[in-house]
C-alpha positions in Angstrom: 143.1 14.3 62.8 143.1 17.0 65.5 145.0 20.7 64.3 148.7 21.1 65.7 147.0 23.5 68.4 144.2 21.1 69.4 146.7 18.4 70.3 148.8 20.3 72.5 150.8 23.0 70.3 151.0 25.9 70.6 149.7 28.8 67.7 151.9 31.7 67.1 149.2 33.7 68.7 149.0 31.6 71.9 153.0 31.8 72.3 152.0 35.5 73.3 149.9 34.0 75.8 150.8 35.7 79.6 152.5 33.1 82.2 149.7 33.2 84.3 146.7 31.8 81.5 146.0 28.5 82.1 143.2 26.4 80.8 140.3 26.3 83.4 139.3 23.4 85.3 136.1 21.4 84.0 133.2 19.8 85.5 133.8 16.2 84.9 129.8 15.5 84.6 128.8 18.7 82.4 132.1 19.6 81.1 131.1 22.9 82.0 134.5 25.4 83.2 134.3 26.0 87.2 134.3 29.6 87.8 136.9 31.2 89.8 136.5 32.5 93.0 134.6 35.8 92.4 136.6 38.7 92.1 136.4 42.0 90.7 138.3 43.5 88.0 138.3 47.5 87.8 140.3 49.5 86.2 142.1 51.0 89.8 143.5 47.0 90.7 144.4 46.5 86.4 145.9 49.6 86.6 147.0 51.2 89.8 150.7 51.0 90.7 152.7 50.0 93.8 154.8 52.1 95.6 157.7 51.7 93.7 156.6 51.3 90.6 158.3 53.5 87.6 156.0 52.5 85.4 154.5 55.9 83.5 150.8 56.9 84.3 148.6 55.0 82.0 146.4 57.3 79.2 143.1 58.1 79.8 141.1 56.2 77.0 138.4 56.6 76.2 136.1 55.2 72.8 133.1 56.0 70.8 131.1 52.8 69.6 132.3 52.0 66.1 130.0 52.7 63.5 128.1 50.6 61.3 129.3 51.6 57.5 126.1 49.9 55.6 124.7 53.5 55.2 125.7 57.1 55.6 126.1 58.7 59.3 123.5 60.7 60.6 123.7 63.7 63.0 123.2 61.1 66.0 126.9 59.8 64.9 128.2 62.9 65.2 126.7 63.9 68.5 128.5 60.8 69.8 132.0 61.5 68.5 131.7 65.2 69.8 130.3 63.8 73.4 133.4 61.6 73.2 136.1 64.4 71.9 134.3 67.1 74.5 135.4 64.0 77.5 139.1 63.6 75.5 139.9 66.9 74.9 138.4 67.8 79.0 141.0 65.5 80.7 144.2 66.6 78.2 143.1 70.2 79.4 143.5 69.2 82.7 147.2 67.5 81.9 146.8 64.1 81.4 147.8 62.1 78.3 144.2 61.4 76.6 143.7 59.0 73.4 140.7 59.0 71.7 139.7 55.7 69.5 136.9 56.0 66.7 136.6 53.3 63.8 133.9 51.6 61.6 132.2 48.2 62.7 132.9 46.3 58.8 131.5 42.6 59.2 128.5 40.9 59.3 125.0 40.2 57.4 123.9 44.1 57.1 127.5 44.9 55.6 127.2 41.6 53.1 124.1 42.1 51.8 124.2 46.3 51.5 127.4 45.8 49.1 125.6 42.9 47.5 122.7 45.3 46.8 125.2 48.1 45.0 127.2 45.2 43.6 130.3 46.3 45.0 132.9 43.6 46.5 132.3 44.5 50.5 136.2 44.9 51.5 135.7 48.1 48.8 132.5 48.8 50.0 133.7 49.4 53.8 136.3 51.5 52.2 134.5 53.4 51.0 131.9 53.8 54.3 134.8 54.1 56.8 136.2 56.9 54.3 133.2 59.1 55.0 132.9 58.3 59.0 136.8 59.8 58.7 135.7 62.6 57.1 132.8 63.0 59.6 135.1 63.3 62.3 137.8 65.8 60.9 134.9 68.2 59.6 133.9 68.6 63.6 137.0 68.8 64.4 137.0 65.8 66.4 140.9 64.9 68.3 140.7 60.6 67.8 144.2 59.5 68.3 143.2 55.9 66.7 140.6 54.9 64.1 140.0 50.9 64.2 138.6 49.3 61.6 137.2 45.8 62.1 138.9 44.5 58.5 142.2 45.1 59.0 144.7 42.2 59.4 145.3 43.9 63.0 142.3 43.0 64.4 141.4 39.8 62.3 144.6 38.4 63.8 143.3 39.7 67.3 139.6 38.1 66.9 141.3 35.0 66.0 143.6 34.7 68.8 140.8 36.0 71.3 139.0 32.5 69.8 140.9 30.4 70.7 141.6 32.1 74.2 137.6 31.7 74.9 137.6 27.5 73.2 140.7 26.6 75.3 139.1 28.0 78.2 135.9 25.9 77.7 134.0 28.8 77.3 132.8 28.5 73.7 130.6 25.1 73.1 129.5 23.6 69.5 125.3 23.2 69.6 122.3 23.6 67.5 120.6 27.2 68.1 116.9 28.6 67.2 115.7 31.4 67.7 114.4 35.0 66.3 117.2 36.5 64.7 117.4 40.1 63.9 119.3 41.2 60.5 118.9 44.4 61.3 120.0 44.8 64.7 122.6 41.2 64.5 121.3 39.5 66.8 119.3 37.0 68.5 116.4 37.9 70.6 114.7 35.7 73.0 110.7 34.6 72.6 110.2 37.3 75.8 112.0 40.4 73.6 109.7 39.9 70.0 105.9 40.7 69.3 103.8 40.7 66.5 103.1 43.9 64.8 101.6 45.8 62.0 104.3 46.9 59.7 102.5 50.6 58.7 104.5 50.6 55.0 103.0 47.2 54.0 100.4 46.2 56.3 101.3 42.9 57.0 102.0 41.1 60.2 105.8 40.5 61.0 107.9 39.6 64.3 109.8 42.3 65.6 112.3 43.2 68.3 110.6 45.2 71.5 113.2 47.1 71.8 114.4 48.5 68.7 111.4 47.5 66.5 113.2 45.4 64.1 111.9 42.5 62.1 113.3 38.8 63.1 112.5 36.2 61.8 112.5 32.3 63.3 116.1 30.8 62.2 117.4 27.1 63.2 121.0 26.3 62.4 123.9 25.3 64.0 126.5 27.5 65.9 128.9 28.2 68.6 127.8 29.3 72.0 129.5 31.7 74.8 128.6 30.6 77.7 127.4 34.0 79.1 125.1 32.2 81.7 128.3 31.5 83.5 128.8 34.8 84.3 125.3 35.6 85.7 127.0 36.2 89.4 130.4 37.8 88.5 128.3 40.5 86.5 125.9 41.4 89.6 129.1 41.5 91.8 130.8 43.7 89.5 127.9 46.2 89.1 127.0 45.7 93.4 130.8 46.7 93.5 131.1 49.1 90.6 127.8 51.3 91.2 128.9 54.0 89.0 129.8 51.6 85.9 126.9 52.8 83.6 126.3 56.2 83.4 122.8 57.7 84.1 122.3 55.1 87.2 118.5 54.6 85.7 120.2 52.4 82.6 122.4 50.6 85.5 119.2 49.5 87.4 117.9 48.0 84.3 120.6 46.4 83.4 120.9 44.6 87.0 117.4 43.5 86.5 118.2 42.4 83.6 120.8 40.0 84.5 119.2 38.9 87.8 116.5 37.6 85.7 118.9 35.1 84.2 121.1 35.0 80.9 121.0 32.3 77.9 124.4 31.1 76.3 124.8 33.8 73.1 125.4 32.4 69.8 128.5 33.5 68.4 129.2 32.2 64.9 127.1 32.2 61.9 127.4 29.4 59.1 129.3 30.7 56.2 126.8 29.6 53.9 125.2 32.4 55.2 127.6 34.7 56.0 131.1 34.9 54.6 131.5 38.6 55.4 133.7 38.5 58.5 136.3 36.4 60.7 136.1 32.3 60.2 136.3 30.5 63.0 139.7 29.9 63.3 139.3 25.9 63.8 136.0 25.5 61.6 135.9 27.1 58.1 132.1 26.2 57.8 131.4 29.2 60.4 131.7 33.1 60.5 132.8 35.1 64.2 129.6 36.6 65.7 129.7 40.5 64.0 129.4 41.5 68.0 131.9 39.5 69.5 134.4 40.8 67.0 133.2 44.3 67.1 133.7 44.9 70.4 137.4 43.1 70.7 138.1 46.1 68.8 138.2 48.5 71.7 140.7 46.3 72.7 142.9 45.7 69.9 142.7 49.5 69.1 144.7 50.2 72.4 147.1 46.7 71.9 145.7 43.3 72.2 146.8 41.4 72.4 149.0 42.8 75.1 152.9 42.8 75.0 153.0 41.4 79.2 154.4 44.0 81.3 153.2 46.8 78.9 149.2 46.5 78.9 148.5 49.8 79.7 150.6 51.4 77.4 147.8 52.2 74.7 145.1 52.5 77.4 144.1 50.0 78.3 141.3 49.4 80.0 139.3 52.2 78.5 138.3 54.7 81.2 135.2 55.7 79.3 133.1 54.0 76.5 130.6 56.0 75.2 127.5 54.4 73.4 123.7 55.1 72.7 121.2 53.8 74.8 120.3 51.4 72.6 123.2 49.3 72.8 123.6 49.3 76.2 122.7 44.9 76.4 126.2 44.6 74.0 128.5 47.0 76.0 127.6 46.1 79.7 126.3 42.7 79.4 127.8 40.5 76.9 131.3 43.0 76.4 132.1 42.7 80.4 131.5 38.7 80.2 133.7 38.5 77.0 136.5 40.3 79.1 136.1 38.4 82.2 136.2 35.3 80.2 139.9 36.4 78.5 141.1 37.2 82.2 141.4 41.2 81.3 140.2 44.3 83.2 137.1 45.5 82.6 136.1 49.3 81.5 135.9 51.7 84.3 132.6 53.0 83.2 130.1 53.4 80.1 128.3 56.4 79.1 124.9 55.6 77.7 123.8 58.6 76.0 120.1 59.3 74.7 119.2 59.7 71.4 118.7 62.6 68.7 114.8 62.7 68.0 113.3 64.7 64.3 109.7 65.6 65.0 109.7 63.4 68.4 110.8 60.1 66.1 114.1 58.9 66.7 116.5 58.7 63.9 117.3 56.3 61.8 119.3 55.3 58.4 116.5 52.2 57.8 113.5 54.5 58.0 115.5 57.9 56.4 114.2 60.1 59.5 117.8 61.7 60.1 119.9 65.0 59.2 122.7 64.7 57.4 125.5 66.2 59.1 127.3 67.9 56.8 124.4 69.9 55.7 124.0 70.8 59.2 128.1 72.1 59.6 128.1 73.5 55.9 125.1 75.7 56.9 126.0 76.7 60.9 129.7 75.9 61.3 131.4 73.5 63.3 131.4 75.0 66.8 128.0 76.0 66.3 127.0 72.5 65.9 129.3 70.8 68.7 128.1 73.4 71.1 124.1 73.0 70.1 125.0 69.0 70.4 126.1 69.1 73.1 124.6 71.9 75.5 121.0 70.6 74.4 122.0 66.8 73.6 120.3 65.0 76.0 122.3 62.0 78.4 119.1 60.4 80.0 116.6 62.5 77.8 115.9 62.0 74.1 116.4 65.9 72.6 114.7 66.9 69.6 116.5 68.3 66.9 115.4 71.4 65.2 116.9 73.7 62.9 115.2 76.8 64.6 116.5 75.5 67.9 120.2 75.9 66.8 119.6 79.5 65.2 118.0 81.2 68.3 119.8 79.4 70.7 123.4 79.9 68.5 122.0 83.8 68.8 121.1 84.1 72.6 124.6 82.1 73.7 127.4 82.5 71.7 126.7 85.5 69.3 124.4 87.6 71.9 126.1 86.1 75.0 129.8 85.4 74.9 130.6 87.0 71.7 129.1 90.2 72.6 130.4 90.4 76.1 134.1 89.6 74.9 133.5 92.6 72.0 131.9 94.9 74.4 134.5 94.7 76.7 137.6 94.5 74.3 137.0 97.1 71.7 135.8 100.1 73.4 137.4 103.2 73.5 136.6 104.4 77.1 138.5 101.9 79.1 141.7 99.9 78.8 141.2 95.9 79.9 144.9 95.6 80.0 145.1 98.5 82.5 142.0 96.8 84.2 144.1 93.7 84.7 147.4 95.3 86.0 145.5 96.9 88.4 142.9 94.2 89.6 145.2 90.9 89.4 146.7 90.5 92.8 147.6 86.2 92.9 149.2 87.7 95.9 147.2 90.1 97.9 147.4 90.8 101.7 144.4 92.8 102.9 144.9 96.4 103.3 148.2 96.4 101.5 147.1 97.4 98.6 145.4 101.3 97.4 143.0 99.1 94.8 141.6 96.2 97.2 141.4 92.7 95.4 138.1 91.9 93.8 138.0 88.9 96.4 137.1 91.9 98.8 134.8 93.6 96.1 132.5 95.8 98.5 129.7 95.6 95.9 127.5 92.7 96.4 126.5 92.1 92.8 130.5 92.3 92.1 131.2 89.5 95.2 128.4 87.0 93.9 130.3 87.3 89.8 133.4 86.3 91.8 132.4 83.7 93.6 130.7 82.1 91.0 133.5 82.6 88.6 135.8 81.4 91.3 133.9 78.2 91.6 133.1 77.6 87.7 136.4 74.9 87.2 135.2 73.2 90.3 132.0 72.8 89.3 132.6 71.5 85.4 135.1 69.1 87.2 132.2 67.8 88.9 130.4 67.7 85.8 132.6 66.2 83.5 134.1 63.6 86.4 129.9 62.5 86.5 129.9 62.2 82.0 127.1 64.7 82.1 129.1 67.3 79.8 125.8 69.2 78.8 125.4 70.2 82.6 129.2 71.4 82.3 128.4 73.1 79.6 125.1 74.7 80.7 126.9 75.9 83.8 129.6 78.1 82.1 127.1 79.5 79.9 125.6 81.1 83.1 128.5 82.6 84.6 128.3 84.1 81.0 124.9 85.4 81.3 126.0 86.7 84.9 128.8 88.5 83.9 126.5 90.2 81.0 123.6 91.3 83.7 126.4 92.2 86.0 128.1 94.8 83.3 124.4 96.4 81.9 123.6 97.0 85.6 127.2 98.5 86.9 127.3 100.4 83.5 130.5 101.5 83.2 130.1 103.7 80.2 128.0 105.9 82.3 131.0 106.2 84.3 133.1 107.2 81.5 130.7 109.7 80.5 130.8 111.0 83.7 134.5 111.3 83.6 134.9 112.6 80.0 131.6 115.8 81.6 133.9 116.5 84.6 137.2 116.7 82.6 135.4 118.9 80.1 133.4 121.2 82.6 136.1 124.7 82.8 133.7 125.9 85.8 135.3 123.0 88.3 131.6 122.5 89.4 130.8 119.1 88.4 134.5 117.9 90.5 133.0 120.0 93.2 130.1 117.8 93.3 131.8 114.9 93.2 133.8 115.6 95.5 131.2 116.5 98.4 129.9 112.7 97.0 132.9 111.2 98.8 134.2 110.4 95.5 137.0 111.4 93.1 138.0 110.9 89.6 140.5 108.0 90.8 138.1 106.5 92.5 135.8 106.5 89.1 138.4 105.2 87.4 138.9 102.4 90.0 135.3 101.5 90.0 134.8 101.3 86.1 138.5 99.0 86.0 136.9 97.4 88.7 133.3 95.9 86.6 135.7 95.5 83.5 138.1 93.2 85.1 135.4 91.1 86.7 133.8 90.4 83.4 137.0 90.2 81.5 138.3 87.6 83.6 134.7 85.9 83.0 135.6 85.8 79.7 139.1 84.4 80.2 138.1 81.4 82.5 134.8 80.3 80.6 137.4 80.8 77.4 139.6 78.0 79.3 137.2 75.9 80.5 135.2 76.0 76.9 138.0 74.9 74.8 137.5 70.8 74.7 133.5 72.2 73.7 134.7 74.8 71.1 138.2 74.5 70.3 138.7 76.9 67.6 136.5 79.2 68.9 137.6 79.6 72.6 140.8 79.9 70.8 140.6 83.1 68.9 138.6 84.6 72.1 142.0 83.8 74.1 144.1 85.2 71.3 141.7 88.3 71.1 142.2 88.8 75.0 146.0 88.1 74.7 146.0 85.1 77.1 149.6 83.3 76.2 149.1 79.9 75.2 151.3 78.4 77.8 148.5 79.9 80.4 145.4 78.3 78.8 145.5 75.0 80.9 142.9 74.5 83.7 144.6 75.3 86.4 145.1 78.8 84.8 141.4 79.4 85.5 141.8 80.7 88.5 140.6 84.5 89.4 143.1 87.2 89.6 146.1 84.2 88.9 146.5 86.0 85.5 148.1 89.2 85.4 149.4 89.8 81.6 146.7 89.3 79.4 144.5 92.3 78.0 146.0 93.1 75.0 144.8 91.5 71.8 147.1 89.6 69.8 145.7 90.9 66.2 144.2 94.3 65.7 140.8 94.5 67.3 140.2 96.6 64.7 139.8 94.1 62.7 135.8 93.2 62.3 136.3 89.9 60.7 139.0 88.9 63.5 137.4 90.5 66.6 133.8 88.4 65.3 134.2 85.4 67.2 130.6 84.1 66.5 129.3 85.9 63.0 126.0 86.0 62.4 124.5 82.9 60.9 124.2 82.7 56.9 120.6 82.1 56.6 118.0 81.8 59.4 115.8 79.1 57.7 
């Protein structure tokens, strides 16, 4: 006898079903589903409303992969949840409501037979995994607005009703499937992907994956199928119409080649013989959800699905950004768009495929031990330390390598030697007052020749006109950065404004100036104001110069301050407290040169060593 839902009712899930779903028309000869006229769906037609629509804007969204709990994370991990955070916390700088979703991937063979191995049941084993991945991401100080985890009730319920969405659409078929099956990687990998290779710790022959170097091994059972081939054309439409999609454009042209050299149907169900560790198929008990498949519904049901009609967007959704390593780019921008598609939903604006973490030029990973464990790394250099090493060096379509004396001499030539000495240099000496510098320099509204002190934007000093300009043009420029997912280059960029400003202030000197001052105001014989005066100079006019060089660099300090604070949030922080910049002036469109006039006064003594230290020196150098 058929189940109630098989013979025309409906489930409590598919009550929730949209007016406009409808089960597809089939081929009568193959029962395959006839596609729908092509069309793409992007996040601007999901998302963009009419004229009159009251509807609020929707959140930027925006996810890191969810991580796999069967071992403990590695530095690589956390380079991917600060990548993501840096991107979260960049647009809520700029004003726009941001959510950030992390979580732990919880099902499947790895997870079964890793809490088999410690003899733990596995619901307390992911416990206790997605327990650490939490703590990961509150020791860097990472802003997630939603952890998902794959075993909760939430999105169990979710995976379910997605099921039967995909069968009553003809999209999922019962078949035999064989093939070389990864336990590693959870997947199947067709005869063109494997090769036989010489495993170096035993010596003996096994099949591997190409691409992540893997073990499968040859398995025959029987299965559910997606029928991805179906979607062979709607994919290269969406990427010919969506260039941008995956982020570097190199992964994007593999990934078209990829697809135009054809797709097999994906197994999506295991035999629960085999595997018991995850969602049943909702109309067959003998089989287990695909670990995939229901991994990746989670960046849905995180933000909402499935979706109250008329309120999709509400959590999100569709996620603006996901951000993944290159390694699982086939999951994310093959099989996840098809899935989507398939369900009638809009599709992720665009995927950042980020390269990985390398120790001695080997990549890392948990099976082979090569990794650093990251809370050594932030117990021994701090947490911005780390998040700006990650991600000023991390590399986006270049493997970095990862080196401890990297982070030391780097940490010492840009933060310590770089920012933090150029904010101390200017803020606690005794010779000149920044506050004074500002009053005087910051004219938002300045008319030309109105004015005794002209506005740096007509600094006569060519050196002086170049820092402005390029200050000027910093927020511009990390827009452009950040807007492209290449937050290293953002990075890089306001670290050389930095530099700038320090060259600029060793060769205008201004100390020499105040010594000058400090001779002339000391000299009873009038001589040395004699002099200066036949120079075409005066002491206002020193004084004017010197407010001149320490206003230029101070307001260096003040924008990259702004525009660092989704890269080091505490730390760009206390620089803007230790400048006095209010905190309802630290928004982006604050960094602006000269728009700033009441800042230059710290708000705790300056004094004060431990305080006015913004990047201390670093415990231990080995």
């Amino acid at each position: 006898m058929l189940p109630s839902w098989r013979a025309g009712a409906l489930t409590p899930l598919q009550s929730l079903l949209p007016r406009r779903w409808h089960r597809p028309r089939l081929c009568l000869g193959c029962r395959h589903p006839i596609p729908p006229s092509p069309r793409t769906m992007t996040t601007a037609t999901a998302t963009t409303p009419s004229h009159n629509d009251k509807r609020p804007q929707k959140p930027f969204y925006i996810t890191t992969p969810i991580f796999y709990v069967n071992a403990r994370p590695h530095v690589g991990h956390m380079y991917t949840m600060v990548l993501t955070d840096v991107i979260n916390r960049y647009q809520a700088l700029t004003g726009r409501k941001a959510i950030m979703c992390t979580g732990t991937d919880e099902h499947g063979l790895k997870i079964q037979q890793a809490a088999a191995k410690v003899d733990t049941p596995p619901q307390e084993f992911c416990d206790g995994g997605a327990a650490v991945f939490k703590q990961l991401a509150g020791s860097i100080n990472v802003d997630y607005g939603t952890f998902i985890r794959t075993s909760s009730p939430q999105h169990r319920e979710a995976v379910e009703y997605a099921w039967h969405m995909l069968q009553d659409r003809g999209y999922i078929y019962e078949s035999k499937h064989e093939g070389w099956y990864s336990v590693s990687d959870e997947t199947f990998y067709p005869e063109t992907q494997v090769e036989l290779i010489i495993d170096p710790p035993t010596g003996r022959k096994i099949m591997s994956s190409i691409e992540t170097g893997k073990e499968v091994e040859w398995t025959s059972e029987r299965n559910y199928h997606f029928r991805l081939s179906a979607f062979k054309d709607r994919l290269l439409l969406f990427y010919k119409e969506n260039p941008e999609f995956v982020v570097p454009h190199t992964r994007m042209s593999d990934l078209v080649r990829e697809v135009e050299s054809g797709l097999s149907d994906l197994s999506v169900s295991r035999p629960a013989e085999r595997l018991t560790w995850g969602v049943t198929v909702p109309t067959d008990p003998s089989q287990t959800i695909y670990v995939w498949l229901d991994a990746l519904l989670s960046y849905a049901t995180a933000a909402g699905y499935p979706f109250t009609p008329g309120a999709e967007s509400t959590g999100g959704w569709p996620a603006d950004v996901h951000v993944i390593g290159k390694d699982i780019v086939r999951f994310h921008c093959i099989y996840w768009p098809a899935f989507l598609m398939a369900l009638d939903l809009p599709l992720p604006k665009q995927i950042l495929t980020h390269a990985h973490w390398t120790l001695g030029r080997k990549k890392m990973a948990k099976s082979t031990g090569n990794v650093v464990d990251p809370f050594f790394a932030l117990e021994r250099f701090g947490i911005d330390a780390m998040r700006w090493y990650l991600v000023h060096d991390g590399g986006i379509t270049d493997d970095a390598d990862y080196d401890n004396r990297y982070i030391i001499s780097k940490y010492k030539k840009g933060l310590q030697g770089g920012l933090g000495n150029l904010a101390s240099r200017l803020m606690r000496a005794k010779s000149w007052d920044v506050a004074k510098a500002v009053k005087r320099y910051a004219h938002p509204n300045y008319v030309k020749g109105q004015d005794s002190f002209p506005a740096v934007s007509a600094e006569s000093n060519s050196h002086g006109r170049m820092l402005y300009g390029s200050i000027n043009a910093l927020p511009s420029q990390v827009d452009k950065f950040m807007k492209e997912l290449h937050p290293n280059r953002a990075l890089q960029t306001i670290m050389e404004r930095i530099y700038d400003a320090n060259a600029f202030l060793q060769k205008e000197a201004p100390w020499a100036l105040t010594r000058q001052l400090e001779e002339i105001a000391a000299d009873t014989t009038g001589q040395l104001m004699h002099d200066l005066s036949k120079s075409g100079s005066s002491p206002e006019k020193l004084e004017a110069e010197i407010d001149r060089s320490i206003y230029l660099c101070a307001e260096t300090v003040r924008v990259t301050s702004i525009m660092l604070q989704p890269f080091i949030p505490e730390s760009a922080t206390r620089l803007l407290d230790f400048y006095g910049v209010q905190p309802e002036r630290r928004g982006v469109e604050w960094a602006v040169v000269g728009k700033d006039d009441t800042y230059g006064t710290p708000m705790f003594d300056a004094n004060d060593k431990v305080k006015a230290t913004i990047f201390p020196p670093l415990t231990s150098d080995f």
